[in-house]
N, CA, C and O atoms as a MOPAC input file, in Angstrom:
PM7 MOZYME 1SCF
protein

 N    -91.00800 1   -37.10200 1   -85.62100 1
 C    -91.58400 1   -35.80400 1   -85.35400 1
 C    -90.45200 1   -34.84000 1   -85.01200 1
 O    -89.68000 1   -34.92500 1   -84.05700 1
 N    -90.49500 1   -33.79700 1   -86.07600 1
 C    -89.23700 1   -33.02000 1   -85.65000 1
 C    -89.59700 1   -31.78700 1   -85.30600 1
 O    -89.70200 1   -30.91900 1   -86.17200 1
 N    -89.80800 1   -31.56400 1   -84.15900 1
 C    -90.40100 1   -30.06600 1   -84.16600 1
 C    -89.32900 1   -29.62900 1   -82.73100 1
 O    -88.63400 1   -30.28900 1   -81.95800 1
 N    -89.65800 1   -28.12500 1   -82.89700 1
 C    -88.54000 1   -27.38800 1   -82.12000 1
 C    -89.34700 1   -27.09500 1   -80.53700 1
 O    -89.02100 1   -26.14000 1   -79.83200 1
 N    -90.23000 1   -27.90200 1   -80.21500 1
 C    -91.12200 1   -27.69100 1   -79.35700 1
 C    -90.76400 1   -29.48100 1   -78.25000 1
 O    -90.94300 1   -29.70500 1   -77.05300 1
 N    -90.36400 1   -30.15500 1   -79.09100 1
 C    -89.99200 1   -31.32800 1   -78.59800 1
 C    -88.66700 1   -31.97400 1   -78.55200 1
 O    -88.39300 1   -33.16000 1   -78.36800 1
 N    -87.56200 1   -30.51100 1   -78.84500 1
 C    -86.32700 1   -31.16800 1   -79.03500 1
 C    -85.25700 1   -30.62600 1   -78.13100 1
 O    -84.47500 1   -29.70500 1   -78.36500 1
 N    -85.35300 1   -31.27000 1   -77.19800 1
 C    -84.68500 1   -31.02800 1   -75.71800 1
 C    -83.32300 1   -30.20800 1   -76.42600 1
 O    -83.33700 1   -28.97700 1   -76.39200 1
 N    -82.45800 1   -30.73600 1   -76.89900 1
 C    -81.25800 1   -30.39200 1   -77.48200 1
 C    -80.81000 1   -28.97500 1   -76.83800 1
 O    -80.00100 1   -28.86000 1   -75.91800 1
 N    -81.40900 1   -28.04000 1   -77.41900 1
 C    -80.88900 1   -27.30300 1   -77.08500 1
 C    -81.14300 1   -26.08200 1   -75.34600 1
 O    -80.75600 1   -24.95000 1   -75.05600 1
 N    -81.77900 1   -26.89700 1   -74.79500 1
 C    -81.95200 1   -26.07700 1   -73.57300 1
 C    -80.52000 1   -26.26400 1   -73.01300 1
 O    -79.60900 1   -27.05300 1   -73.26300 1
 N    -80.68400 1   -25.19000 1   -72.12400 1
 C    -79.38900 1   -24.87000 1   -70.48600 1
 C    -79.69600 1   -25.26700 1   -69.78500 1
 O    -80.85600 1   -25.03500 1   -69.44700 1
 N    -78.49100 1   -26.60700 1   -68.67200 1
 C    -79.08700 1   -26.44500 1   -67.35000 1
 C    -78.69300 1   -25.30200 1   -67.03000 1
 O    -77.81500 1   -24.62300 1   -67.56200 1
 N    -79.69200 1   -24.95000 1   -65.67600 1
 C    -79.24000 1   -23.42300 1   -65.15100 1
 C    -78.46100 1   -23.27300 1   -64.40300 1
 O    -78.43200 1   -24.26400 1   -63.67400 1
 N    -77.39700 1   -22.20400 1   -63.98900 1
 C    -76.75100 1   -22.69000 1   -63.01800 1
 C    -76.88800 1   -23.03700 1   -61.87700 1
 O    -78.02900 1   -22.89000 1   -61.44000 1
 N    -75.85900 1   -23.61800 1   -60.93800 1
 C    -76.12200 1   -23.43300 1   -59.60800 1
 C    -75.22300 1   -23.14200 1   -58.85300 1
 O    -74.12200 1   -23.67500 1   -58.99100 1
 N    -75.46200 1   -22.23100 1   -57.86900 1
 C    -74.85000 1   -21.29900 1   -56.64300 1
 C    -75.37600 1   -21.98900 1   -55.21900 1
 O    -76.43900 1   -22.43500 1   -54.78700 1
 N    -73.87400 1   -21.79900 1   -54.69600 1
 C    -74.13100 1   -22.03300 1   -53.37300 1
 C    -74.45400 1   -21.26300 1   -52.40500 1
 O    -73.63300 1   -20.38700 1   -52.13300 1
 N    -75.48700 1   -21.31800 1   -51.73800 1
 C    -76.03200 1   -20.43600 1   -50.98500 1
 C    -75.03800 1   -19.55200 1   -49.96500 1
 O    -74.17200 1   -20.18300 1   -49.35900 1
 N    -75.13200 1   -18.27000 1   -49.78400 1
 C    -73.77800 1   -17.46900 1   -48.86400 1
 C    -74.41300 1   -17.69400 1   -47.21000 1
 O    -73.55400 1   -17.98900 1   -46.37900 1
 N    -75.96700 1   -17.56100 1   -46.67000 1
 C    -76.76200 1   -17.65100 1   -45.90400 1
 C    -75.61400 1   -16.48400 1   -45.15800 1
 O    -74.88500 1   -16.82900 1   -44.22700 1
 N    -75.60400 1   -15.05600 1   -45.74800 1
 C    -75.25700 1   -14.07100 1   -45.00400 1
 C    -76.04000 1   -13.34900 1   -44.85100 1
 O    -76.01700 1   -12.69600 1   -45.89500 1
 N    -77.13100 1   -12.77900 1   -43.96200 1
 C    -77.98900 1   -12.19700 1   -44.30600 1
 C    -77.65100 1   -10.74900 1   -44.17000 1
 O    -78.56700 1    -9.97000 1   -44.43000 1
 N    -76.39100 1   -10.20200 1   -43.77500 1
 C    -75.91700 1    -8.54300 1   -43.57000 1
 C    -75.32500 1    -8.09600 1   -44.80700 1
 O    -75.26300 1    -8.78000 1   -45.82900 1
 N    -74.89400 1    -6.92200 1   -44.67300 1
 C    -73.86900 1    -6.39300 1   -45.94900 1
 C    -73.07900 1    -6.23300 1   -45.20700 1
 O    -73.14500 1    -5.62700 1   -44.13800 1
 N    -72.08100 1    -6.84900 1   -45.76000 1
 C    -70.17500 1    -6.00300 1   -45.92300 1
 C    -69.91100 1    -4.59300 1   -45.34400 1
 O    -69.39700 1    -4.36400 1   -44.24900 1
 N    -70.37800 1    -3.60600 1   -46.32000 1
 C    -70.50700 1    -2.55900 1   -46.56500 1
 C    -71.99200 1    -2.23900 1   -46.50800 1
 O    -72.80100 1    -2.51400 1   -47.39400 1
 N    -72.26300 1    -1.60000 1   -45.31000 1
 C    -73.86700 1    -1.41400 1   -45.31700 1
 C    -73.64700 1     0.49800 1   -45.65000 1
 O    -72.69200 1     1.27500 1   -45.62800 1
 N    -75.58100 1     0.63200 1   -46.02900 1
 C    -75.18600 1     2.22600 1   -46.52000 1
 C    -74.71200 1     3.01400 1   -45.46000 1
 O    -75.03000 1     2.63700 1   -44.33200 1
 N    -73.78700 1     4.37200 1   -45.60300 1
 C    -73.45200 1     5.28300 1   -44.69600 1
 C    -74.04600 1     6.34900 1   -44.61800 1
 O    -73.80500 1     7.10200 1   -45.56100 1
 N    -75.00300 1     6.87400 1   -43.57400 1
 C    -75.35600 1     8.16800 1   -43.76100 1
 C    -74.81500 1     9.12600 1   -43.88100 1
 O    -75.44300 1     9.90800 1   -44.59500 1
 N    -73.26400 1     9.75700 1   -43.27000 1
 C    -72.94200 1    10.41600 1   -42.86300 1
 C    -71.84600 1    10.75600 1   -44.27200 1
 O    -71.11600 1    11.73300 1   -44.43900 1
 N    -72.05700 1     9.58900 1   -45.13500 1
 C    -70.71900 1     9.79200 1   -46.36000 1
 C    -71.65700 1     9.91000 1   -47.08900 1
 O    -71.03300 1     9.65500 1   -48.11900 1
 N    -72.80400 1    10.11100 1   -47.48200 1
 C    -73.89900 1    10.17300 1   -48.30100 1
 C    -74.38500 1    11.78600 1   -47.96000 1
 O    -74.45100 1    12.63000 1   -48.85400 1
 N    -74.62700 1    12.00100 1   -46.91100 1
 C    -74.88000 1    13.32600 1   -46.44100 1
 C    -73.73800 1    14.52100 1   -47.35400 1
 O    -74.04000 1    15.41400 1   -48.14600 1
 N    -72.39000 1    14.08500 1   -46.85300 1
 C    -71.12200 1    15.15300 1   -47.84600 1
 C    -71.24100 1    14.81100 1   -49.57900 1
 O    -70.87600 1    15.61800 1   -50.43400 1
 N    -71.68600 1    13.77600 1   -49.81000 1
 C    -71.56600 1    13.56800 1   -51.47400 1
 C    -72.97800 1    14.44900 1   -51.56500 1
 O    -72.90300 1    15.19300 1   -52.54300 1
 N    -73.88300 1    14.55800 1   -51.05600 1
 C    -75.50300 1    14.98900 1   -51.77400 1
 C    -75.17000 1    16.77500 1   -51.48500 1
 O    -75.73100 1    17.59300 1   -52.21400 1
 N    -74.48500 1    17.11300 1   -50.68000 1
 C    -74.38400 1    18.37800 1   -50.03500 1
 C    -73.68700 1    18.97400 1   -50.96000 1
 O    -74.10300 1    19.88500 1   -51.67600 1
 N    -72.35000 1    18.37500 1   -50.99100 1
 C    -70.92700 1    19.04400 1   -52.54600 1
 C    -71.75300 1    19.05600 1   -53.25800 1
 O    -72.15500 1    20.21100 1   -53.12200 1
 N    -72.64300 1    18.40600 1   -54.30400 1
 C    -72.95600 1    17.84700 1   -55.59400 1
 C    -74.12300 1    18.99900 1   -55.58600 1
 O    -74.10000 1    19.76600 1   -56.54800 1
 N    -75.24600 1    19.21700 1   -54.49400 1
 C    -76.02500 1    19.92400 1   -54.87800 1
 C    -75.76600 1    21.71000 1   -54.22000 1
 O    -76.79500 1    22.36900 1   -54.07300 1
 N    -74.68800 1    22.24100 1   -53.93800 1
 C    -74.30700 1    23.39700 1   -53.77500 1
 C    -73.27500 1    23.82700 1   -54.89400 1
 O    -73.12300 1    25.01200 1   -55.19000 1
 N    -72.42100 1    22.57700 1   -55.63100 1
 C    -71.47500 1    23.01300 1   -56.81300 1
 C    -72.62600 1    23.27300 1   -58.11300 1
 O    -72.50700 1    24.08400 1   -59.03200 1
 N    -74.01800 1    22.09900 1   -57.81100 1
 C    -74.29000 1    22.58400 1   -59.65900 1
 C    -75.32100 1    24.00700 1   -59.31300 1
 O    -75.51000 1    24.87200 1   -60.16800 1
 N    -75.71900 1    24.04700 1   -58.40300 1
 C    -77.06600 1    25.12700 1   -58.02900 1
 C    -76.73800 1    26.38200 1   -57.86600 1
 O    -77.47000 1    27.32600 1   -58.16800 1
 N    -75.36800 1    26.48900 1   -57.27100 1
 C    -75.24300 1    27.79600 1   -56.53300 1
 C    -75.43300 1    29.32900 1   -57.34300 1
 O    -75.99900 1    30.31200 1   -56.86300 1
 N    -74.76400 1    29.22700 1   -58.76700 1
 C    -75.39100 1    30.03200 1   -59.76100 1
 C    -76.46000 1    29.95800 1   -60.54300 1
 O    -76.55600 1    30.43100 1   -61.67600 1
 N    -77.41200 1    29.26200 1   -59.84500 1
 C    -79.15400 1    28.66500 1   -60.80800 1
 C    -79.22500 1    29.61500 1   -60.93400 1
 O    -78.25500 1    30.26600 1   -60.54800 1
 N    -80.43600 1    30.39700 1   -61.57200 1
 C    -81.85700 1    31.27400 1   -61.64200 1
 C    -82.91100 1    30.36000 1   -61.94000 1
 O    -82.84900 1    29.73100 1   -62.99600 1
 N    -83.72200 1    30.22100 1   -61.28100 1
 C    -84.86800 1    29.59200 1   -61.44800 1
 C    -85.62100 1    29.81200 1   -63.15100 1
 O    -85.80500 1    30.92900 1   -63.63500 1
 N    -85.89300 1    28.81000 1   -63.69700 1
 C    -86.37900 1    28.80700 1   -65.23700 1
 C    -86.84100 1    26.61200 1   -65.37800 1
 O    -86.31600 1    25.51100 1   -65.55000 1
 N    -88.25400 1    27.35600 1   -65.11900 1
 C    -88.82600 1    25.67200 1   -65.44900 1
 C    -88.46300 1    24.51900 1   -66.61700 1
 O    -89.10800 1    23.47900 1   -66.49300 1
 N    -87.80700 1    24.55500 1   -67.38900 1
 C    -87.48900 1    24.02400 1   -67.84100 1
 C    -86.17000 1    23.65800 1   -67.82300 1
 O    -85.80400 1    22.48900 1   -67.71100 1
 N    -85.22500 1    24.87200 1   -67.95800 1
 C    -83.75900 1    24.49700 1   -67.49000 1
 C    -83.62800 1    23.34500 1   -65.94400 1
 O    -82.94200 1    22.34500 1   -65.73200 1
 N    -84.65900 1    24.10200 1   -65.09700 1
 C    -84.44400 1    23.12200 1   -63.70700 1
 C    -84.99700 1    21.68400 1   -63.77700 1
 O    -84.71800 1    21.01000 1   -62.78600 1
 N    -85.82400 1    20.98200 1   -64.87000 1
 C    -86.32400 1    20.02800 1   -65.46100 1
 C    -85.24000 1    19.38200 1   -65.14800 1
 O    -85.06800 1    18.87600 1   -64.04000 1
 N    -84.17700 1    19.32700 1   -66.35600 1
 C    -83.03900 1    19.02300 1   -66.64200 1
 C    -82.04200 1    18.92300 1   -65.59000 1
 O    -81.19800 1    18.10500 1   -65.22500 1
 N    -82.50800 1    20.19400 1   -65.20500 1
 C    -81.28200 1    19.78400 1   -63.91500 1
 C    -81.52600 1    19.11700 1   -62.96300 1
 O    -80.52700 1    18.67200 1   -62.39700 1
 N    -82.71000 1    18.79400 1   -62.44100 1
 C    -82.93300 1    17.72500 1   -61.65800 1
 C    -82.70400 1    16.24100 1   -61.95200 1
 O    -82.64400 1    15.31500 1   -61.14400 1
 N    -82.57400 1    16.21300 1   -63.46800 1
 C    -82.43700 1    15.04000 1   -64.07100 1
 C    -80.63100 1    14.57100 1   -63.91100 1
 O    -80.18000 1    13.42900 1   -63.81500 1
 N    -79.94300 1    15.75400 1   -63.92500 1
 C    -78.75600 1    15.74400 1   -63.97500 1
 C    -78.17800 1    15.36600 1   -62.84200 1
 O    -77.61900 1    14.27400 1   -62.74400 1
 N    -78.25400 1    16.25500 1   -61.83600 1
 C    -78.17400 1    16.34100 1   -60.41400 1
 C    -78.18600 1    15.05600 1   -60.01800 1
 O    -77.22000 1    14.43000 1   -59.58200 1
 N    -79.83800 1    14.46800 1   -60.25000 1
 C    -80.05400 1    13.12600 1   -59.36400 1
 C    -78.97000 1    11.94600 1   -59.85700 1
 O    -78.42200 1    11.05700 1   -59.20600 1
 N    -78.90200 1    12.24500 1   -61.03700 1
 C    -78.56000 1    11.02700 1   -61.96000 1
 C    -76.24400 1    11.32200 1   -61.49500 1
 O    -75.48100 1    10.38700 1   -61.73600 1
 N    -75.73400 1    12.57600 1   -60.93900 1
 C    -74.68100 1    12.69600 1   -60.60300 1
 C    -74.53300 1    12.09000 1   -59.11100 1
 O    -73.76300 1    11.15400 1   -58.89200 1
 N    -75.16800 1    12.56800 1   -58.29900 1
 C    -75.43700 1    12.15800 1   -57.10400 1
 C    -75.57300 1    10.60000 1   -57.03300 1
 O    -74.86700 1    10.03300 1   -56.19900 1
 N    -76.50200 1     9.75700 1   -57.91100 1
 C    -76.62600 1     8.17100 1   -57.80300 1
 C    -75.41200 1     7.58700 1   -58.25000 1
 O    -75.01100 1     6.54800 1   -57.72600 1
 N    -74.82000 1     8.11400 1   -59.11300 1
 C    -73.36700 1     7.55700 1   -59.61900 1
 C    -72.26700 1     7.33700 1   -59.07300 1
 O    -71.46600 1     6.41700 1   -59.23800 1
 N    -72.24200 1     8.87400 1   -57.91800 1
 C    -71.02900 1     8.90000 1   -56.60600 1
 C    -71.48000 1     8.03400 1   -56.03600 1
 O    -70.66600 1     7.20200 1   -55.63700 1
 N    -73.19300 1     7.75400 1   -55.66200 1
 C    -72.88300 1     6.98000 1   -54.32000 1
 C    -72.41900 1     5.65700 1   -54.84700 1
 O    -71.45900 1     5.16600 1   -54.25300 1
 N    -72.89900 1     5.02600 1   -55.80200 1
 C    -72.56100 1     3.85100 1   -56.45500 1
 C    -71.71300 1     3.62300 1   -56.46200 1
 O    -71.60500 1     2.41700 1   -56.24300 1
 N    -70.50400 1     4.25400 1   -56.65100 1
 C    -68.73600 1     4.22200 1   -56.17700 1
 C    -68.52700 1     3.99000 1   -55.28600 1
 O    -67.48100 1     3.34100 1   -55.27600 1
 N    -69.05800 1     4.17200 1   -54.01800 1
 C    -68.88500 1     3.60900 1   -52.94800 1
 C    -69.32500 1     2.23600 1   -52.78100 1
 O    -68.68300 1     1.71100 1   -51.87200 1
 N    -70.22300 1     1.40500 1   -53.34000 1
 C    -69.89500 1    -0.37500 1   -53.46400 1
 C    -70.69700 1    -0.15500 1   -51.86700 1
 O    -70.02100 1    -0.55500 1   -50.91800 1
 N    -71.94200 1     0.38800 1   -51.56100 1
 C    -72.75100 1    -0.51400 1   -50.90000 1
 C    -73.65200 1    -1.87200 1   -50.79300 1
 O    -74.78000 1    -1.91200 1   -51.28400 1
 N    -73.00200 1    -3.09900 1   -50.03900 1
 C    -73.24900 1    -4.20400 1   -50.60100 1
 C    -74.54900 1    -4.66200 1   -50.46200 1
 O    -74.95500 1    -4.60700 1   -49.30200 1
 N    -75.15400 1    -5.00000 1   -51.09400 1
 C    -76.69000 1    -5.23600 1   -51.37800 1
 C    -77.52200 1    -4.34900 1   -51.25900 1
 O    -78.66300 1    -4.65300 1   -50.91100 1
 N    -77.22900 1    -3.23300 1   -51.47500 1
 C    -78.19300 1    -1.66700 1   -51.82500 1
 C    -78.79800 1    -1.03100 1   -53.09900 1
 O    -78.23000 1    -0.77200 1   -54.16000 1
 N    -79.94900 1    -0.86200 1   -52.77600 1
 C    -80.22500 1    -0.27600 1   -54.16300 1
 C    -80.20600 1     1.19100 1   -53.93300 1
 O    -80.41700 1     1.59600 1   -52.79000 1
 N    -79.97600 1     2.03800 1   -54.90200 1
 C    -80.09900 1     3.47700 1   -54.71400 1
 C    -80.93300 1     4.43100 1   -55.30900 1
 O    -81.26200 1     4.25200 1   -56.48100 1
 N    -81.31400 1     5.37400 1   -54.72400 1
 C    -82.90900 1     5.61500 1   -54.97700 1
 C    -82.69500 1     7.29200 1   -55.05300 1
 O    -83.04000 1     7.79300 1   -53.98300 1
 N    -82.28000 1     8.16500 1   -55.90700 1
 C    -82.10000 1     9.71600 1   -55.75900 1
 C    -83.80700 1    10.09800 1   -55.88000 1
 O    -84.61300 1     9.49200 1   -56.58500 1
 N    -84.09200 1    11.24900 1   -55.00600 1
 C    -85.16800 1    11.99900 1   -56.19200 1
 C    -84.82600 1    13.87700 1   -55.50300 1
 O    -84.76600 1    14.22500 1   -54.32400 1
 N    -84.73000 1    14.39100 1   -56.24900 1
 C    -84.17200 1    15.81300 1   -56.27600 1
 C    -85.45300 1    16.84600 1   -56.96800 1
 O    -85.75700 1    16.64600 1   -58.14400 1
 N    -85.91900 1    17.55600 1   -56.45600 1
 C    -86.76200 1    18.15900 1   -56.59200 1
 C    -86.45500 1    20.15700 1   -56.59000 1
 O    -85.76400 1    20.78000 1   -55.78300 1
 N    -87.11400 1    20.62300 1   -57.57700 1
 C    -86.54800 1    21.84500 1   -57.89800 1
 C    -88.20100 1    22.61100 1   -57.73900 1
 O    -89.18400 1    22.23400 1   -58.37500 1
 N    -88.18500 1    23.87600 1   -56.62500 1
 C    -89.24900 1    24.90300 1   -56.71900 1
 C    -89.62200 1    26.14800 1   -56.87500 1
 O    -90.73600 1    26.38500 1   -56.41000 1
 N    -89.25200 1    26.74400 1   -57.21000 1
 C    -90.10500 1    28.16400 1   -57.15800 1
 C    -90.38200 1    29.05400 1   -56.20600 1
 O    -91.31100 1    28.73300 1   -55.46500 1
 N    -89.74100 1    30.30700 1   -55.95300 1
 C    -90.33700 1    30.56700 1   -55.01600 1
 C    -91.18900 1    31.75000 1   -54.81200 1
 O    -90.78300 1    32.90800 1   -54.92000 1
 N    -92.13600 1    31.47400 1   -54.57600 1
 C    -93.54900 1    32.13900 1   -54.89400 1
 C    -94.24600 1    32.82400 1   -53.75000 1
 O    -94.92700 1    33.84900 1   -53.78200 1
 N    -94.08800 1    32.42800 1   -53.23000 1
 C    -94.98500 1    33.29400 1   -51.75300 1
 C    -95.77900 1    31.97400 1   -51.33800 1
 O    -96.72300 1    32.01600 1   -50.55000 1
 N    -95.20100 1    30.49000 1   -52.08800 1
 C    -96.44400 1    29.54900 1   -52.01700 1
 C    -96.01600 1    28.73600 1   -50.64500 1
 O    -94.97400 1    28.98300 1   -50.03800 1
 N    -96.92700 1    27.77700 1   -50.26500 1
 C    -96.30800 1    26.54200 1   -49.30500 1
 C    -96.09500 1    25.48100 1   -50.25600 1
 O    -96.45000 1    25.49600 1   -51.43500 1
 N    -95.30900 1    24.28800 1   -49.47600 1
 C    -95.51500 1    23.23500 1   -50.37000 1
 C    -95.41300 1    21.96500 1   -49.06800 1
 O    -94.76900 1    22.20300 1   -48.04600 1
 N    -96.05800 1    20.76300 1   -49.25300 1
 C    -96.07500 1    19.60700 1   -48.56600 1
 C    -95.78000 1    18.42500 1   -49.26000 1
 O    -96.37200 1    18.16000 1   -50.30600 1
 N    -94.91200 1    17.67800 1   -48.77600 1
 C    -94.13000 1    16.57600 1   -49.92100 1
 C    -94.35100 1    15.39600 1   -48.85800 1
 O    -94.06900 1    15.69600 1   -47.69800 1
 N    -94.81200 1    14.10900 1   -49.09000 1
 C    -94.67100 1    13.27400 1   -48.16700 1
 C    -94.66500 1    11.67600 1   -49.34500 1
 O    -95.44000 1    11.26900 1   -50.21000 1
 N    -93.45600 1    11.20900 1   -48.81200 1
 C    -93.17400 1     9.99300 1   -49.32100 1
 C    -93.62200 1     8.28300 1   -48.30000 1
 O    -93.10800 1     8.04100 1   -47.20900 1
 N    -94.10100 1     7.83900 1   -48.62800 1
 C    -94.97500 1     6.69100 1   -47.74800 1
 C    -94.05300 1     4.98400 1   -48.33900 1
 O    -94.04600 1     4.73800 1   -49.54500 1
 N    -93.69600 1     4.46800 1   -47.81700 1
 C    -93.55400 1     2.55200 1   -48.20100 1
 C    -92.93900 1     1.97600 1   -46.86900 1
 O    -92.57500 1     2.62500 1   -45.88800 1
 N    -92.90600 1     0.66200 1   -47.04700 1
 C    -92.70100 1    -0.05000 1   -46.32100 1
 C    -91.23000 1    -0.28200 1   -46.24300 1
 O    -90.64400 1    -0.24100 1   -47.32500 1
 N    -90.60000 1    -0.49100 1   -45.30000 1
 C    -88.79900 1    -0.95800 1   -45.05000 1
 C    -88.81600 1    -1.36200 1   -43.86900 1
 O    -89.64500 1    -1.45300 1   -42.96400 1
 N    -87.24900 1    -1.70100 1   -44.10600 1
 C    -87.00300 1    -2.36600 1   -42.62300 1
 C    -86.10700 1    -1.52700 1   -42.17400 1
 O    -85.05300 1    -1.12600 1   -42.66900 1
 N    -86.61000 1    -1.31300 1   -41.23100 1
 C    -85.87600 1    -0.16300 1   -39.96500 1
 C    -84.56800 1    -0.28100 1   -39.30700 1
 O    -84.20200 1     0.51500 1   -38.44200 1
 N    -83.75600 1    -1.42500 1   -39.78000 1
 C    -82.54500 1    -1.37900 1   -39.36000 1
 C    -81.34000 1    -1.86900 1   -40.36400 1
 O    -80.20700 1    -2.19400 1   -40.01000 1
 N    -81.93700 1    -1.84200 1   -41.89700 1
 C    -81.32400 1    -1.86000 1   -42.46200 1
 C    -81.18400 1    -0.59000 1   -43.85700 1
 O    -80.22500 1    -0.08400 1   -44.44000 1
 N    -82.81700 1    -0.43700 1   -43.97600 1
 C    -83.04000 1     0.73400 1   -44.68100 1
 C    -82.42900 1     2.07800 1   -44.35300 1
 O    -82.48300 1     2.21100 1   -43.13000 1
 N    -81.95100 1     2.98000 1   -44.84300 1
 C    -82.01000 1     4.41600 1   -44.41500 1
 C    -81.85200 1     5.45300 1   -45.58400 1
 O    -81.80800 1     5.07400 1   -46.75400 1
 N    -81.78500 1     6.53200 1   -45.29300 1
 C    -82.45600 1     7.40100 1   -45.90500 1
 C    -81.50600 1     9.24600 1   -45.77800 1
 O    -81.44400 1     9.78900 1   -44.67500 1
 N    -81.02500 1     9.78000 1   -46.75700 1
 C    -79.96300 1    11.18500 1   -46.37900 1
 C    -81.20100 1    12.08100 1   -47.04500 1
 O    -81.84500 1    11.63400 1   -47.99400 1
 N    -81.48300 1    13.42600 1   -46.44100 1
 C    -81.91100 1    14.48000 1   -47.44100 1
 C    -81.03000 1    15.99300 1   -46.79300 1
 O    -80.46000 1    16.23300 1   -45.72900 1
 N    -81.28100 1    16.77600 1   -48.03600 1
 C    -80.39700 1    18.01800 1   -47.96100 1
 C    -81.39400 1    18.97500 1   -48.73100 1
 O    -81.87800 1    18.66500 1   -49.81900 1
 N    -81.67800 1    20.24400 1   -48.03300 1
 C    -82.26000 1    21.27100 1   -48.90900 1
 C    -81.64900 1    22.52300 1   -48.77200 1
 O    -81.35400 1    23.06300 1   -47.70500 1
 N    -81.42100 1    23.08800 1   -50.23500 1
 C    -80.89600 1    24.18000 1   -51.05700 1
 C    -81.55800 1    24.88400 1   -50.87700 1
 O    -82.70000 1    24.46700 1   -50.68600 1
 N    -81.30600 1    26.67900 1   -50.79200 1
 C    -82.20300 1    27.54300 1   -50.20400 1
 C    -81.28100 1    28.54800 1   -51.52300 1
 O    -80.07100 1    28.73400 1   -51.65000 1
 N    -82.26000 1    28.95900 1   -52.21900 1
 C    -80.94700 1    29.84800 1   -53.14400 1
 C    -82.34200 1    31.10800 1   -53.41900 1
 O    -83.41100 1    30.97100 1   -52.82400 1
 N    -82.08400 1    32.30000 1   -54.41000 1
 C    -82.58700 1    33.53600 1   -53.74900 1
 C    -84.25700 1    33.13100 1   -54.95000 1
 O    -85.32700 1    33.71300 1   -54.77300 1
 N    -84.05600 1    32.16500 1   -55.94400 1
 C    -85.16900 1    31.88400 1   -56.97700 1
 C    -86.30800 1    31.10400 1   -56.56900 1
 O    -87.53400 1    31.14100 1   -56.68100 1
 N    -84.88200 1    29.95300 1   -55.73900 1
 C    -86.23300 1    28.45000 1   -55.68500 1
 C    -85.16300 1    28.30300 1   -54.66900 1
 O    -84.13800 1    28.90900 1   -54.35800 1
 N    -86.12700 1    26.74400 1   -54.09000 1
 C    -85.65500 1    25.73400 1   -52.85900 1
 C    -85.66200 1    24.29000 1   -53.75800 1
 O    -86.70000 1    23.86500 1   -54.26300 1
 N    -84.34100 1    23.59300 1   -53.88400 1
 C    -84.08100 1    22.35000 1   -54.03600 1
 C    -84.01100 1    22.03200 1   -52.60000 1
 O    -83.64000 1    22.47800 1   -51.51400 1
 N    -84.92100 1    20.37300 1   -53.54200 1
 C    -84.84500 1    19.12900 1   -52.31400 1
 C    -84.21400 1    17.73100 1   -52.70900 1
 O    -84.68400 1    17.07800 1   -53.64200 1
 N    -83.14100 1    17.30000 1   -51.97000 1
 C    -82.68300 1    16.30800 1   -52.79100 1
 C    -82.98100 1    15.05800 1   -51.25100 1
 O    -82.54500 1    15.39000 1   -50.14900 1
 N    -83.55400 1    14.03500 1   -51.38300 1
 C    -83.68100 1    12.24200 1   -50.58900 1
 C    -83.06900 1    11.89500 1   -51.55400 1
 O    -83.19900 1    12.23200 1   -52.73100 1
 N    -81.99900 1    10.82700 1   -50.81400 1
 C    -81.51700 1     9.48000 1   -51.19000 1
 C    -81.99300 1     8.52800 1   -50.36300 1
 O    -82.14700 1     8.87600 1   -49.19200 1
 N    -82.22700 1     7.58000 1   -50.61400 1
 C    -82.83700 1     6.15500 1   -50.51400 1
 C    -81.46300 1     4.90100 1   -50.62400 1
 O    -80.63300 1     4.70200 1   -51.51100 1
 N    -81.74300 1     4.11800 1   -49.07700 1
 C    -80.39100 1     3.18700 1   -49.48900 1
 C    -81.45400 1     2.07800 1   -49.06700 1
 O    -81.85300 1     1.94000 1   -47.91000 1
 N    -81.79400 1     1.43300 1   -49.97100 1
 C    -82.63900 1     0.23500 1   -49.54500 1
 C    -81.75800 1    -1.19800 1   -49.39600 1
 O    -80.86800 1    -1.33300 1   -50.23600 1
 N    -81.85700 1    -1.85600 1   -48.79300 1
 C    -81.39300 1    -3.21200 1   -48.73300 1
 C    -82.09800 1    -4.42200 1   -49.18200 1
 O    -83.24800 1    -4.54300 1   -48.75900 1
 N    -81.70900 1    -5.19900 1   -49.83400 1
 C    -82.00400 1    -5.83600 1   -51.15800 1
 C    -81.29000 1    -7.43200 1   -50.57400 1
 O    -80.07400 1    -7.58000 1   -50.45000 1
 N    -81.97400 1    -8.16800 1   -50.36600 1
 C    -81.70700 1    -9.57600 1   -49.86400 1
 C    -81.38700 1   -10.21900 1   -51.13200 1
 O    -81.10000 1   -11.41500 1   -51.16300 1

């Protein structure tokens, strides 16, 4: 019986790793070096905006996606990184933004910075989650 369903041959063992049983990071996230990278990054690309919904589409896409890259250079060890940058209008309107999940409180943390320019108000959170 030759079938490819019964012919061990070609499987992998998988590897194996020895457990580190470190449960901290090295390099845990920094607020305070996260705070100056989100601050430069979103006063150098904004400062000549004019508000235009679609151009600011993009630029939020840009922004966030510049901002996640610096922090990533910095080699926080077991972090994931989480931008979200938000671009508004300014209208005579209010606005209420509220983000909700679960973390752990002494390893999780969290930078935000808001842009006040004469069109709209950018909002930029970073997210440094810790990742076991």
């Amino acid at each position: 019986m030759d079938n490819h369903l019964t012919n061990y041959d070609n499987e992998r063992e998988a590897p194996k790793y020895q457990n580190t049983y470190r449960l901290n990071a090295c390099n845990p996230f920094k607020i305070d070096t996260v705070d100056k990278i989100v601050k430069t990054i979103m006063i150098t690309k904004l400062e000549d905006i004019s508000y235009n919904a679609e151009e600011c589409l993009k630029l939020c896409e840009l922004v966030a996606t510049e901002i996640r890259e610096k922090i990533k250079t910095l080699n926080f060890d077991r972090y994931k990184i989480v931008v979200n940058v938000t671009i508004i209008e300014k209208a005579n309107q209010s606005i209420q933004s509220s983000i909700g999940f679960l973390w752990d409180a002494g390893k999780d943390n969290y930078s935000t910075f808001t842009y006040g320019a004469r069109t709209f108000h950018a909002y930029c959170c970073v997210f440094g989650l810790y990742c076991e």
